[in-house]
mmCIF file as gemmi writes it, N, C-alpha and C atoms, coordinates in Angstrom:
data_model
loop_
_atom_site.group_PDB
_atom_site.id
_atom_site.type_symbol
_atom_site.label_atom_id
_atom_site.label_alt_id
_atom_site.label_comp_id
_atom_site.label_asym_id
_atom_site.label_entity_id
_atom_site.label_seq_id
_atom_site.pdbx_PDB_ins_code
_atom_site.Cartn_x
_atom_site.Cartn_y
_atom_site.Cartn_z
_atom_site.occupancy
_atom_site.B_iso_or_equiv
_atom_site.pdbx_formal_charge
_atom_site.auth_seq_id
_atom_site.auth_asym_id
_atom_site.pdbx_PDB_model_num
ATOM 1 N N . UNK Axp A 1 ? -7.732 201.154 -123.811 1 0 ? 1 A 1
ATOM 2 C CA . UNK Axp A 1 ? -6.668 200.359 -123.231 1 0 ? 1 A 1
ATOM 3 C C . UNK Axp A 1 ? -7.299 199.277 -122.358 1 0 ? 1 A 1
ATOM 4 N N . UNK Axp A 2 ? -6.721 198.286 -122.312 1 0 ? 2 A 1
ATOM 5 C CA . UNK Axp A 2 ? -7.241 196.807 -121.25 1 0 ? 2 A 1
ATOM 6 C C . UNK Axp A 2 ? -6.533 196.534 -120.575 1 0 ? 2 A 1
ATOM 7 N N . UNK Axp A 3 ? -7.251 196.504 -119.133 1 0 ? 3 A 1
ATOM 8 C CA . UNK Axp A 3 ? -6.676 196.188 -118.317 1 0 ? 3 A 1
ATOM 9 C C . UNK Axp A 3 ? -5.761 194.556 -118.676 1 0 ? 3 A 1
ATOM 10 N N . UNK Axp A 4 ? -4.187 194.048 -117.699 1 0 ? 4 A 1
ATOM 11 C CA . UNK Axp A 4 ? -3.974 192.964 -118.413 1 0 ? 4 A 1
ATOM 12 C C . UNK Axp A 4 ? -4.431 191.733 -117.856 1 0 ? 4 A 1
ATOM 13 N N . UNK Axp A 5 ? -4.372 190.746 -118.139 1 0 ? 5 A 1
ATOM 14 C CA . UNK Axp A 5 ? -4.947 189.251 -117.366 1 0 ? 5 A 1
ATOM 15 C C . UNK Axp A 5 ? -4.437 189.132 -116.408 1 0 ? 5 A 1
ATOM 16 N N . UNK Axp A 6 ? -5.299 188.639 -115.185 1 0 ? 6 A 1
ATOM 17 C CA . UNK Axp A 6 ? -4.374 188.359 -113.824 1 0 ? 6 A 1
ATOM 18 C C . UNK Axp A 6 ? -4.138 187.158 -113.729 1 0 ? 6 A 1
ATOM 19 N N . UNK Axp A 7 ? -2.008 187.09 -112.858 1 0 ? 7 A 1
ATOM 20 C CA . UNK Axp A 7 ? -1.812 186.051 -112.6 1 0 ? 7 A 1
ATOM 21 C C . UNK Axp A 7 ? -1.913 185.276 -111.848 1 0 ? 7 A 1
ATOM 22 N N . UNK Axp A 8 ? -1.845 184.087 -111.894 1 0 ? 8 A 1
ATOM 23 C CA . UNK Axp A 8 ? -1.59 182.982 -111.05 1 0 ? 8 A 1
ATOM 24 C C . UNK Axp A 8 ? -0.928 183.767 -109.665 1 0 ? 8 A 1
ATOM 25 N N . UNK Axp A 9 ? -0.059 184.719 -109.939 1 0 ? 9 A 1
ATOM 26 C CA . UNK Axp A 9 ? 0.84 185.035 -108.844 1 0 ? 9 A 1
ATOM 27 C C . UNK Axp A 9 ? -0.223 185.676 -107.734 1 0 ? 9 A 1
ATOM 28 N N . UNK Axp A 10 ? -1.663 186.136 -108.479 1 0 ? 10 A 1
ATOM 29 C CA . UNK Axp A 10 ? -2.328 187.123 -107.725 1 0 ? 10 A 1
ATOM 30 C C . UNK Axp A 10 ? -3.305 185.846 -106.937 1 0 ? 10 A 1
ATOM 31 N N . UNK Axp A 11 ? -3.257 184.82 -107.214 1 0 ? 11 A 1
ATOM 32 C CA . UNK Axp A 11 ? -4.313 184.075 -106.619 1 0 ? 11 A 1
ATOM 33 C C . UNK Axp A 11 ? -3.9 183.667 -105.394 1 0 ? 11 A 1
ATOM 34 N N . UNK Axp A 12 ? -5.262 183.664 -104.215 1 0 ? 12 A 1
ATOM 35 C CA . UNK Axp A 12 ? -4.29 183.356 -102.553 1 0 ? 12 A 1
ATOM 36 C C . UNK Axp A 12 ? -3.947 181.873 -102.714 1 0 ? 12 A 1
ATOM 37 N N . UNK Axp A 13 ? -3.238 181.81 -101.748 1 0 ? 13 A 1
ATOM 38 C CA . UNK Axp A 13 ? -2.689 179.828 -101.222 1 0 ? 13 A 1
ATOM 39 C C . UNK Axp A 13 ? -3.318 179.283 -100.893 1 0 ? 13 A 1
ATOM 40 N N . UNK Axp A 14 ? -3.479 178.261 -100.632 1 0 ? 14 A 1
ATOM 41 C CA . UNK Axp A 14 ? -3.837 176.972 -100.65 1 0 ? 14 A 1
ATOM 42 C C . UNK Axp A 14 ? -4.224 177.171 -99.073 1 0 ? 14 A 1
ATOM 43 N N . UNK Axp A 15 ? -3.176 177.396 -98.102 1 0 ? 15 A 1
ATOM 44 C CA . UNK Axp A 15 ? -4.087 177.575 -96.932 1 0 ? 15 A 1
ATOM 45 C C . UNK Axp A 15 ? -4.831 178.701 -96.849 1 0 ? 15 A 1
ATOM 46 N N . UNK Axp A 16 ? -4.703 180.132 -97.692 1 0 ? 16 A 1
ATOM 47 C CA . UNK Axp A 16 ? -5.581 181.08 -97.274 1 0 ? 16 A 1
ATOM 48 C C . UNK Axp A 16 ? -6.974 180.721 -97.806 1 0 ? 16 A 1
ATOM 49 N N . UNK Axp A 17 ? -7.454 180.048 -98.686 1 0 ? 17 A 1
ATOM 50 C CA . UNK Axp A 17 ? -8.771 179.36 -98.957 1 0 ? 17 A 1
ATOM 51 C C . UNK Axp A 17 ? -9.121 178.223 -97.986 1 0 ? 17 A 1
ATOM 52 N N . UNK Axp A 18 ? -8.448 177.2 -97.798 1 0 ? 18 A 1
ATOM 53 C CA . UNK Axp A 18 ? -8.258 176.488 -97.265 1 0 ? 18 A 1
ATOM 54 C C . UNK Axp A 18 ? -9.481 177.253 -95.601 1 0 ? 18 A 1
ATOM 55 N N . UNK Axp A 19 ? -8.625 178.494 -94.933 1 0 ? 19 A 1
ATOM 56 C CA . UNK Axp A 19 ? -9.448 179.029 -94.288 1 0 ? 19 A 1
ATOM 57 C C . UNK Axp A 19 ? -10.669 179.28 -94.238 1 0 ? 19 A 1
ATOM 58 N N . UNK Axp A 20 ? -11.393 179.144 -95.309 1 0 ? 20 A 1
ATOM 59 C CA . UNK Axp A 20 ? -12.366 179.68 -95.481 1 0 ? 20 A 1
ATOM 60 C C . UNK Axp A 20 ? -13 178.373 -94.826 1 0 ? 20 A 1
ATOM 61 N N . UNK Axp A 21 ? -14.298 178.953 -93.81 1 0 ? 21 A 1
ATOM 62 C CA . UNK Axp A 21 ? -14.7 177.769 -93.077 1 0 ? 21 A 1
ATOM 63 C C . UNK Axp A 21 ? -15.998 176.714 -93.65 1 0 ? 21 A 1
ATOM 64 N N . UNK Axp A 22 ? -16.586 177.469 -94.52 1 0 ? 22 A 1
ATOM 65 C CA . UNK Axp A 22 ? -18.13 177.144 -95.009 1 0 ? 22 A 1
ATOM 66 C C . UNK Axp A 22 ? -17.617 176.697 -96.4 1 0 ? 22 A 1
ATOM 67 N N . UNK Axp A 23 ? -17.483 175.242 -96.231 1 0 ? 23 A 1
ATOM 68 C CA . UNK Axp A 23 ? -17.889 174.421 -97.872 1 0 ? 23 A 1
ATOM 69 C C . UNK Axp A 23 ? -17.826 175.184 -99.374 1 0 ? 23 A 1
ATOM 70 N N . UNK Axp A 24 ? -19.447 175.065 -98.672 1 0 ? 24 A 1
ATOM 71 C CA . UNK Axp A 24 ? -20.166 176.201 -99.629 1 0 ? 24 A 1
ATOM 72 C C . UNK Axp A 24 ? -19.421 177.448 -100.489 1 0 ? 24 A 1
ATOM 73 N N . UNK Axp A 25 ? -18.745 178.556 -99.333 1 0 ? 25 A 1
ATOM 74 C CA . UNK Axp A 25 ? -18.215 179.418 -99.834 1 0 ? 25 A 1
ATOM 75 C C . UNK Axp A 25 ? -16.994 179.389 -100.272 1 0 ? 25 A 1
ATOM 76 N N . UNK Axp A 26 ? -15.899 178.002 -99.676 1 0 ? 26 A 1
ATOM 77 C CA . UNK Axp A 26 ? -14.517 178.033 -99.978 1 0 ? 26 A 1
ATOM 78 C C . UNK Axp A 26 ? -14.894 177.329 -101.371 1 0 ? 26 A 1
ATOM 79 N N . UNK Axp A 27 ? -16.083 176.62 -102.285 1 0 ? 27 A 1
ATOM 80 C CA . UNK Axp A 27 ? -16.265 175.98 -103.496 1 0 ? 27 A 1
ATOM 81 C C . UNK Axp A 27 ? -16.482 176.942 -104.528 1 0 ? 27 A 1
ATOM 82 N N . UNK Axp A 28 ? -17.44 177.849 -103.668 1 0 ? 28 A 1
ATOM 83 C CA . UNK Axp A 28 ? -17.553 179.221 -104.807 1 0 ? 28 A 1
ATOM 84 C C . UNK Axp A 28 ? -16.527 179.756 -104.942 1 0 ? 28 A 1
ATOM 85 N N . UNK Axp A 29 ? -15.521 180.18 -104.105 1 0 ? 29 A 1
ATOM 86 C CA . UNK Axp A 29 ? -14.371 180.837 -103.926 1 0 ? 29 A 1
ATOM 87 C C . UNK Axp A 29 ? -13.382 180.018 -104.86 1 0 ? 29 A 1
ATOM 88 N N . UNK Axp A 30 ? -13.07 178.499 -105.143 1 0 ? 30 A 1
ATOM 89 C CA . UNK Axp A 30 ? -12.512 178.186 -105.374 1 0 ? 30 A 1
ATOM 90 C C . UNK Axp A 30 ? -12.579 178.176 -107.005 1 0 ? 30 A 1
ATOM 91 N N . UNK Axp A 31 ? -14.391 177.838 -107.435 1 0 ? 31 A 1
ATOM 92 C CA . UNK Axp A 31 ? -14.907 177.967 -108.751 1 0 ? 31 A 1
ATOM 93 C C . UNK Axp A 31 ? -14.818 179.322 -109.447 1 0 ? 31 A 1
ATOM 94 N N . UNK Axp A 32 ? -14.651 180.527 -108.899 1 0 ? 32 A 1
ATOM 95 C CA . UNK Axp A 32 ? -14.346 181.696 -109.23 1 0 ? 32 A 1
ATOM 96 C C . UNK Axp A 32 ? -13.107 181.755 -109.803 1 0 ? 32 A 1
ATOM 97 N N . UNK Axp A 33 ? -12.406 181.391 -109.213 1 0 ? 33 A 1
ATOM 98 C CA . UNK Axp A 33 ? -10.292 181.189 -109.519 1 0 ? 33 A 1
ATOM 99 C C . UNK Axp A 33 ? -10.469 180.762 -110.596 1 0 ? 33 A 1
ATOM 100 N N . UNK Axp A 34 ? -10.794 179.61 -110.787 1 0 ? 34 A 1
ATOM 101 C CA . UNK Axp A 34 ? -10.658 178.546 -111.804 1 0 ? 34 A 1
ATOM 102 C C . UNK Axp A 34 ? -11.614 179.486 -113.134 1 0 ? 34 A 1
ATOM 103 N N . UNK Axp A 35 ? -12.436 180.188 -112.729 1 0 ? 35 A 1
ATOM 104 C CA . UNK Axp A 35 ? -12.83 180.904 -113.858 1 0 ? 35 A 1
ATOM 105 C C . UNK Axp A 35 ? -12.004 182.048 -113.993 1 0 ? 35 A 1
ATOM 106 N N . UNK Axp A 36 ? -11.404 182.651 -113.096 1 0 ? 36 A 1
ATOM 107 C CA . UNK Axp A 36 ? -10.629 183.741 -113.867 1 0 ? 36 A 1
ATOM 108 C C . UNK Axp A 36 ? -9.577 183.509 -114.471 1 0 ? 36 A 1
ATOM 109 N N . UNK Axp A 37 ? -8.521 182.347 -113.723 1 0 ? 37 A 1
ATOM 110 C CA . UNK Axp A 37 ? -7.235 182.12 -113.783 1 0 ? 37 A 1
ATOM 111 C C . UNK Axp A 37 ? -7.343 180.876 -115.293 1 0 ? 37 A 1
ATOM 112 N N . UNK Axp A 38 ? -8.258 180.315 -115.155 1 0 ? 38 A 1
ATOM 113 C CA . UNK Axp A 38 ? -8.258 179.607 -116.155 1 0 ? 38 A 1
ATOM 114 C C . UNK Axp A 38 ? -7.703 178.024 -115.952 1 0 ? 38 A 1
ATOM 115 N N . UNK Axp A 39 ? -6.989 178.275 -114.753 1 0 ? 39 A 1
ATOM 116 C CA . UNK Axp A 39 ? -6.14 176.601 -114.883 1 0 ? 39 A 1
ATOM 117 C C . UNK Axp A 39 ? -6.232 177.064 -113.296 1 0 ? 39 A 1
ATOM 118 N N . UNK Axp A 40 ? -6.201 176.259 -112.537 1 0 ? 40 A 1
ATOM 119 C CA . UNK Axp A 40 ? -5.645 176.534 -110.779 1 0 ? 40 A 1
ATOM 120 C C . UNK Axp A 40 ? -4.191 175.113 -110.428 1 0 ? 40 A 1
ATOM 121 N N . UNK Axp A 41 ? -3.556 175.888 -109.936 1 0 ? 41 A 1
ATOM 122 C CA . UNK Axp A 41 ? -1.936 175.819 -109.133 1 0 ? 41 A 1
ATOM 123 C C . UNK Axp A 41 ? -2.775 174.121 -108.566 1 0 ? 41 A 1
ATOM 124 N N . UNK Axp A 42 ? -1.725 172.865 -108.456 1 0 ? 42 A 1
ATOM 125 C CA . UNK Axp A 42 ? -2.18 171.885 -107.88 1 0 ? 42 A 1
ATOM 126 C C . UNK Axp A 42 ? -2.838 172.147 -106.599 1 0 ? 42 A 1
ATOM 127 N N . UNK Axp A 43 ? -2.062 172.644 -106.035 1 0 ? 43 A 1
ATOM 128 C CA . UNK Axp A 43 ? -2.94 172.912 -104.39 1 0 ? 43 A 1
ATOM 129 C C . UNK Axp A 43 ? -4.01 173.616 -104.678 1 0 ? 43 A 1
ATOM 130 N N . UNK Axp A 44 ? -4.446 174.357 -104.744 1 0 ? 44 A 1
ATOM 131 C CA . UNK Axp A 44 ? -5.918 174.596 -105.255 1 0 ? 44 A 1
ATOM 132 C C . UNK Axp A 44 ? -6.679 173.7 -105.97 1 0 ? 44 A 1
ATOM 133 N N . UNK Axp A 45 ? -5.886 173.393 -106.826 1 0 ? 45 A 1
ATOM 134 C CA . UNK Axp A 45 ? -6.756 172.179 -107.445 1 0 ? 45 A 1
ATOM 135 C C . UNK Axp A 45 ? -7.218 171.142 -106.556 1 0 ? 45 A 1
ATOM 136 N N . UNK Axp A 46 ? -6.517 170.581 -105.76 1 0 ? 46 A 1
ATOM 137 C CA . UNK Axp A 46 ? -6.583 169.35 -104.974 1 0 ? 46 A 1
ATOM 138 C C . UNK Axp A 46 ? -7.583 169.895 -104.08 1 0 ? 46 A 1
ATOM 139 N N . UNK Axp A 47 ? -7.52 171.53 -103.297 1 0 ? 47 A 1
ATOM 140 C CA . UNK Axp A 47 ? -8.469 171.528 -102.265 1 0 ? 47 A 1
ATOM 141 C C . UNK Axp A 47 ? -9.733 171.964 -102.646 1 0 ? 47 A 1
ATOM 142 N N . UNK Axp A 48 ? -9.899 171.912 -104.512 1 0 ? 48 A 1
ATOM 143 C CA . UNK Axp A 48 ? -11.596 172.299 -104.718 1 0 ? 48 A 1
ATOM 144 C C . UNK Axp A 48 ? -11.71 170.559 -104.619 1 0 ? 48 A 1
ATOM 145 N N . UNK Axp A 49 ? -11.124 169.741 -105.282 1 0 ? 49 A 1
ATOM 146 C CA . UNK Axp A 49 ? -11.883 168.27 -105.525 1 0 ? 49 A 1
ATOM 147 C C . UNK Axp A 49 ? -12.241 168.117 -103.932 1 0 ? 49 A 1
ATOM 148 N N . UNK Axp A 50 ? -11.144 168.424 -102.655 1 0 ? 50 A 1
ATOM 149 C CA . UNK Axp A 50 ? -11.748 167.769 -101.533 1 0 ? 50 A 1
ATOM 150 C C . UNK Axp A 50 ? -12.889 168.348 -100.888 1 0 ? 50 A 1
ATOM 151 N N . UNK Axp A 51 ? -13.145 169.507 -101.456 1 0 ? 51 A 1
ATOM 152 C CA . UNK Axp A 51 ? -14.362 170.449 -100.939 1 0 ? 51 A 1
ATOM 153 C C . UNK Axp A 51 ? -15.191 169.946 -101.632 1 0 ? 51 A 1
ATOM 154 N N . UNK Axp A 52 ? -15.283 169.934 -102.89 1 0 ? 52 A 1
ATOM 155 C CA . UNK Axp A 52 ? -16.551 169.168 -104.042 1 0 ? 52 A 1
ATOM 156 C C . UNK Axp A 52 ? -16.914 167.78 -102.564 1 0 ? 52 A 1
ATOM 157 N N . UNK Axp A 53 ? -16.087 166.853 -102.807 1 0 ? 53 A 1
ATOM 158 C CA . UNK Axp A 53 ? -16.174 165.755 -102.414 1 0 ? 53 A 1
ATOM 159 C C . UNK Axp A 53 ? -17.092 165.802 -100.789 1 0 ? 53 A 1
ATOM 160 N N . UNK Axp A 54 ? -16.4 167.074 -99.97 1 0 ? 54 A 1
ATOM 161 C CA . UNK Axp A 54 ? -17.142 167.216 -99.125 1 0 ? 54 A 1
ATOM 162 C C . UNK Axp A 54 ? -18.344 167.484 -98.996 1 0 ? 54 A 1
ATOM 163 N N . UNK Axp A 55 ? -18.826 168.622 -100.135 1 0 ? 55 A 1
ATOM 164 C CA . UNK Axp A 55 ? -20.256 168.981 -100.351 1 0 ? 55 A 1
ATOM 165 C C . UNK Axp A 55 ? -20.885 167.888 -100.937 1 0 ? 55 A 1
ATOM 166 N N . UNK Axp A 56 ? -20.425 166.879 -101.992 1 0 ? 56 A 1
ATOM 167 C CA . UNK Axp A 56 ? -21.013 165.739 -102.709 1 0 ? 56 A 1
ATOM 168 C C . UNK Axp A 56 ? -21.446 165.025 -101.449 1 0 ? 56 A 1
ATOM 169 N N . UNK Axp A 57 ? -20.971 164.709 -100.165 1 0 ? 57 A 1
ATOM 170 C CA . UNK Axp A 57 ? -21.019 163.696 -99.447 1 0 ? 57 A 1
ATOM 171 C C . UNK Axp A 57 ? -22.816 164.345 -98.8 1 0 ? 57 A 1
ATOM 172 N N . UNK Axp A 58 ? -23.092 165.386 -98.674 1 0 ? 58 A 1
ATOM 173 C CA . UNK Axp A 58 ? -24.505 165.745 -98.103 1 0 ? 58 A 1
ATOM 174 C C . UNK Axp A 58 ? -25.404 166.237 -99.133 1 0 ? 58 A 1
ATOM 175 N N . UNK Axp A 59 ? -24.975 166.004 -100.506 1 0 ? 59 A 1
ATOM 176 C CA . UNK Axp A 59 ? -25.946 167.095 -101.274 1 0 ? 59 A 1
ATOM 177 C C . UNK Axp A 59 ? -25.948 166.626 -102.611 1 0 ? 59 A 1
ATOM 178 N N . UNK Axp A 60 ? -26.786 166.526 -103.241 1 0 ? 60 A 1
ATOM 179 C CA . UNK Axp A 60 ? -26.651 165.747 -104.944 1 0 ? 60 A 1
ATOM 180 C C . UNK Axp A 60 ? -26.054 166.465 -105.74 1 0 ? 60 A 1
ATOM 181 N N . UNK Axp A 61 ? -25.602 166.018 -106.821 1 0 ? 61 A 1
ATOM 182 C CA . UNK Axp A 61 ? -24.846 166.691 -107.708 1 0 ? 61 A 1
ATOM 183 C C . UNK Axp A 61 ? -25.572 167.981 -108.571 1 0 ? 61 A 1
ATOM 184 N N . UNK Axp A 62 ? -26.395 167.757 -108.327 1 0 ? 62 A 1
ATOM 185 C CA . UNK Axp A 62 ? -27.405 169.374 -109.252 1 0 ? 62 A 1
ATOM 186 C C . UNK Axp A 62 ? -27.524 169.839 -108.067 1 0 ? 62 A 1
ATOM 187 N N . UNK Axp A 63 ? -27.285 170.092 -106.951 1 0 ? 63 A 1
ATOM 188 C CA . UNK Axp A 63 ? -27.375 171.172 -106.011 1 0 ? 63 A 1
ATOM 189 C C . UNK Axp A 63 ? -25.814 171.754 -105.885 1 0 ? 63 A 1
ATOM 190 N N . UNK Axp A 64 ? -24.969 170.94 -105.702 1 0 ? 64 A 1
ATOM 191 C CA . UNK Axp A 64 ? -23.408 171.392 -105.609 1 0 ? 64 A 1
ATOM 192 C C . UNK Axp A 64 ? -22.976 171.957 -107.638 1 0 ? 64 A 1
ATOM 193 N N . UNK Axp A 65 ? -23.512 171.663 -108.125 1 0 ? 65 A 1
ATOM 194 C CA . UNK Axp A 65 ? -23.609 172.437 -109.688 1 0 ? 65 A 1
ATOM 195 C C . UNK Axp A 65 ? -24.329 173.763 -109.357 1 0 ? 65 A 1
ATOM 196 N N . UNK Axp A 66 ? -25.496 173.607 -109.073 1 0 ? 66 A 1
ATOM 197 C CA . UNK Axp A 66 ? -25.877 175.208 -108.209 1 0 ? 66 A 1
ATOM 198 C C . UNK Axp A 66 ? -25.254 176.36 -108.079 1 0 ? 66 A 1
ATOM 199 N N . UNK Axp A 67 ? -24.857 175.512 -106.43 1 0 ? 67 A 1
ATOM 200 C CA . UNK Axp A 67 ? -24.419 176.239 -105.631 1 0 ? 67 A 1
ATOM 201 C C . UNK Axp A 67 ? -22.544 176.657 -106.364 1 0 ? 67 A 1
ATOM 202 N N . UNK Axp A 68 ? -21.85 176.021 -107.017 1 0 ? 68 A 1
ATOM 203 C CA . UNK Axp A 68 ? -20.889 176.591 -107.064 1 0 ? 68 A 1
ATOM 204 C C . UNK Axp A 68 ? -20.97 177.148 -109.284 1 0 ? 68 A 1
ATOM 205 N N . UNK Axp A 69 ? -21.633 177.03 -109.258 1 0 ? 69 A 1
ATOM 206 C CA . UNK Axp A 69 ? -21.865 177.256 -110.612 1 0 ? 69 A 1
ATOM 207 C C . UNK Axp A 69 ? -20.647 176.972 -111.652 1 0 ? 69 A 1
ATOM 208 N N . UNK Axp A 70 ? -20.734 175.665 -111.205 1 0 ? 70 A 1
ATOM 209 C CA . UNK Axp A 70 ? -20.106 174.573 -112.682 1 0 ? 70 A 1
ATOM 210 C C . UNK Axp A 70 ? -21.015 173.617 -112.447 1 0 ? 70 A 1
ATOM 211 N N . UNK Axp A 71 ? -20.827 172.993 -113.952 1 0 ? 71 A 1
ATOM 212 C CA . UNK Axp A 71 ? -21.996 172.082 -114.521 1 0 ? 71 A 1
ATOM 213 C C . UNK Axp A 71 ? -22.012 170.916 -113.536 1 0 ? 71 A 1
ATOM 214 N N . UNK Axp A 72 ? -23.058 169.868 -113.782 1 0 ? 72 A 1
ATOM 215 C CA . UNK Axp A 72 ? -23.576 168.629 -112.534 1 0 ? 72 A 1
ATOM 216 C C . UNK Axp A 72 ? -22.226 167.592 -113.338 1 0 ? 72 A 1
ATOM 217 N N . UNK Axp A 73 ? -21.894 167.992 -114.731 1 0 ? 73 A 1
ATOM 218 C CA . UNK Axp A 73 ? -21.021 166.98 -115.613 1 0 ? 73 A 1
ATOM 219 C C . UNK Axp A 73 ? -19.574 167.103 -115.323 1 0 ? 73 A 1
ATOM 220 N N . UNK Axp A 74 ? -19.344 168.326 -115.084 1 0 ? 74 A 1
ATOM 221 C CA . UNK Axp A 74 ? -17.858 168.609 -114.22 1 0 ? 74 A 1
ATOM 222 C C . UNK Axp A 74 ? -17.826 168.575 -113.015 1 0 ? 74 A 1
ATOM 223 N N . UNK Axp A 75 ? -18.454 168.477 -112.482 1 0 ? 75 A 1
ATOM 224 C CA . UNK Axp A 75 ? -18.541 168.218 -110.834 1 0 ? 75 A 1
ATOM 225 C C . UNK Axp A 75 ? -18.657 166.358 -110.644 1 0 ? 75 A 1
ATOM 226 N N . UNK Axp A 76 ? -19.416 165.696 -111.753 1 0 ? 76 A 1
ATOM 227 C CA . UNK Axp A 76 ? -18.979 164.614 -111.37 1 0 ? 76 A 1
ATOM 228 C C . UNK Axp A 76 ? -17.759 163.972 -112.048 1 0 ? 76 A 1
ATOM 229 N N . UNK Axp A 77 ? -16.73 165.277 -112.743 1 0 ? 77 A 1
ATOM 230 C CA . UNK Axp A 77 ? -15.922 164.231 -113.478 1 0 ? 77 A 1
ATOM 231 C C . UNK Axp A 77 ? -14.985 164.917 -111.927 1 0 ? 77 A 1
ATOM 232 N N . UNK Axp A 78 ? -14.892 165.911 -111.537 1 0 ? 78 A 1
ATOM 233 C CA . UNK Axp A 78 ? -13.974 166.395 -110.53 1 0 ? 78 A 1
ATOM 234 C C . UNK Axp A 78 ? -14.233 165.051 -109.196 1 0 ? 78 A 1
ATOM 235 N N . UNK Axp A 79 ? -15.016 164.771 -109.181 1 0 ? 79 A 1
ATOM 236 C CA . UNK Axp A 79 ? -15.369 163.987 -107.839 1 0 ? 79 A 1
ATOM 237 C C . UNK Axp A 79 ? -15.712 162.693 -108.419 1 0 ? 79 A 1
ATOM 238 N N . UNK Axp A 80 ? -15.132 162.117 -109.582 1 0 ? 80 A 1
ATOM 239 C CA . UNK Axp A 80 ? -15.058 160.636 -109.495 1 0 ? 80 A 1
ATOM 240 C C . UNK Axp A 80 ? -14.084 159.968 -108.984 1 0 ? 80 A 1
ATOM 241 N N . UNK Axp A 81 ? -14.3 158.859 -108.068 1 0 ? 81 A 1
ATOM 242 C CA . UNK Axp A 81 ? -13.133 158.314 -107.776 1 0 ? 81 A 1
ATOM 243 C C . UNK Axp A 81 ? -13.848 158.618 -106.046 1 0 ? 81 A 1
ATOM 244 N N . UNK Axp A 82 ? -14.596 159.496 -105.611 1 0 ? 82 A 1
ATOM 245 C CA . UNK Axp A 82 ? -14.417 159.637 -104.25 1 0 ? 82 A 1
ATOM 246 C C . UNK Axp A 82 ? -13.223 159.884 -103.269 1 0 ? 82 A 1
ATOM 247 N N . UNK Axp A 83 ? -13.027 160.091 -102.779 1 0 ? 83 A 1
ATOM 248 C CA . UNK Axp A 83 ? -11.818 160.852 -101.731 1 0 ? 83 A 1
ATOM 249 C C . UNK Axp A 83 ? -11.119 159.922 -101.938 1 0 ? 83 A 1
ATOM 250 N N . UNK Axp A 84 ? -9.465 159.939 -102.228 1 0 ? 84 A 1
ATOM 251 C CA . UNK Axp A 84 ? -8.402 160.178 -102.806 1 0 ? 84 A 1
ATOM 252 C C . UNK Axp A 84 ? -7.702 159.591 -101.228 1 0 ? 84 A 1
């Protein structure tokens, strides 16, 4: 038997990530969702691009590919345009 897919309903809000104080970890946190859930809720969506954007602003794009483990090619299509 399999366990079933989790929903959207199970993923936290926008401010409970949002909380998370370290870049770093609210990007992993956020890149995790997006791998389980498959699609992330606009508000999530919007607060990984401004976190990308934040980490992009001190760190090159193959280190923020790294560190949140999506590619340097989706990280610069998420963060083209620069802050919004």
């Amino acid at each position: 038997m399999t366990s079933p897919a989790p929903t959207l309903a199970a993923a936290p809000s926008a401010d409970e990530v949002a909380a998370v104080e370290c870049p770093v970890e609210r990007a992993q946190l956020l890149s995790q969702l997006a791998r389980t859930f498959g699609t992330l809720p606009s508000a999530l969506a919007v607060l990984r691009r401004e976190t990308l954007l934040e980490l992009r602003a001190t760190r090159p794009v193959s280190v923020v590919a790294q560190l949140t483990g999506v590619s340097p090619g989706r990280i610069s299509q998420m963060t083209a345009g620069g802050a919004s």
